[in-house]
C-alpha positions, 0 to 999 in steps of 0.5 A: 158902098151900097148894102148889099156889097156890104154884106159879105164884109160884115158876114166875114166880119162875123166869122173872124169874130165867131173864129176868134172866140172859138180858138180862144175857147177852145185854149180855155176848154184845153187848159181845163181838161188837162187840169181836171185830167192833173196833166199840168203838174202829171205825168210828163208823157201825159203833158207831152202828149196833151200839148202835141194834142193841142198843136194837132188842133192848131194845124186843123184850125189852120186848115179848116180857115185855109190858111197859107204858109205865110199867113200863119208866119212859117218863113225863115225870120229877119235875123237882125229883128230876131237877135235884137227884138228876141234878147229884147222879148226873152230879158223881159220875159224871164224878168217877169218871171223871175220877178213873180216867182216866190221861190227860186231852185235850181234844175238838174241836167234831166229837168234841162233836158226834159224841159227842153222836149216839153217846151221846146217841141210841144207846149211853145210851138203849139201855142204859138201855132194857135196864138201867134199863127192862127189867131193873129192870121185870122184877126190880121186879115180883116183888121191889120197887124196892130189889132192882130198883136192886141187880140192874139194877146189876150187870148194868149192871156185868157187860156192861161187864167185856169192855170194861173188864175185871174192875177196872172193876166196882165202878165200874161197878156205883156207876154203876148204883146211881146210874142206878137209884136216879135211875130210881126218884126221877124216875120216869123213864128221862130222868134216867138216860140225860140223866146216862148221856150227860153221863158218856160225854162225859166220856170224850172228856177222858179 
């Protein structure tokens, strides 16, 4: 191949690159606003509205890299990975969770039922529309599933250390490898955000 038909591989090897850090960067930069702004533990309209927010800036992300559809895993999933690889993914996400926590509690039917608003509809797939969606979409094209598991993985663990600090990255990052690895079995991003959610309600115990 010569030089100059190298040239715009190498070029677009930059721009995924220069993508992949700008989508990460921005999780980051979102995690440390709404904590300077209290929304992590604020008011729980303020949390809801900062996570539509941030699934807002995933869809413009999507568009401005003009992702499809299928790139970004909006299908129906394979149901027999969903059922097998999701009880799989969620078990060993909750047992992290549970296993890390220092206290237990237990949550009323309000915080079920808030914490399924929250989660379920605004914080997992939001997340899992920039992570798991765009990002994944975006490494996968120039460098195939495996790496897009792996680098979707510890930007997922990256915008988490504001919120959790530096000790919560291997975990972090075990969670993104299990969400990746179930996007890439389903086919689907609803694997991921079903477990995604299922693990942050775990947290109303914890």
């Amino acid at each position: 191949m010569s030089t100059v038909a190298a040239v715009p591989g190498n070029l677009w090897r930059l721009r995924t690159v220069a993508a992949v850090v700008a989508v990460t960067g921005a999780g980051v930069g979102f995690n440390l606003l709404r904590l300077q702004l209290r929304l992590d533990r604020g008011p729980y309209l303020a949390s809801v509205v900062a996570f539509l927010a941030f699934g807002v800036l995933a869809l413009g992300a999507a568009r401005a890299a003009s992702l499809t559809r299928g790139e970004l895993a909006l299908n129906p999933p394979r149901w027999g990975p969903l059922a097998v690889g999701g009880t799989l993914s969620a078990a060993v996400m909750i047992g992290m969770a549970w296993a890390t926590a220092p206290v237990t509690r237990i949550a009323g039917p309000s915080q079920l039922i808030g914490g399924l608003v929250l989660f379920g509809l605004c914080t997992a797939p939001a997340e899992e529309l920039m992570f798991r969606g765009v990002l994944y979409a975006l490494v996968e094209r120039q460098w195939g599933s495996v790496t897009a598991i792996i680098v979707s993985a510890v930007g997922f663990a990256a915008v988490h250390i504001p919120v959790y600090g530096l000790g919560s990255l291997p975990v972090a990052v075990a969670a993104g490898l299990l969400l990746g690895w179930l996007r890439w079995w389903c086919n689907s991003l609803a694997g991921p955000w079903a477990v995604h959610t299922l693990a942050d309600l775990s947290l109303l115990w914890l």
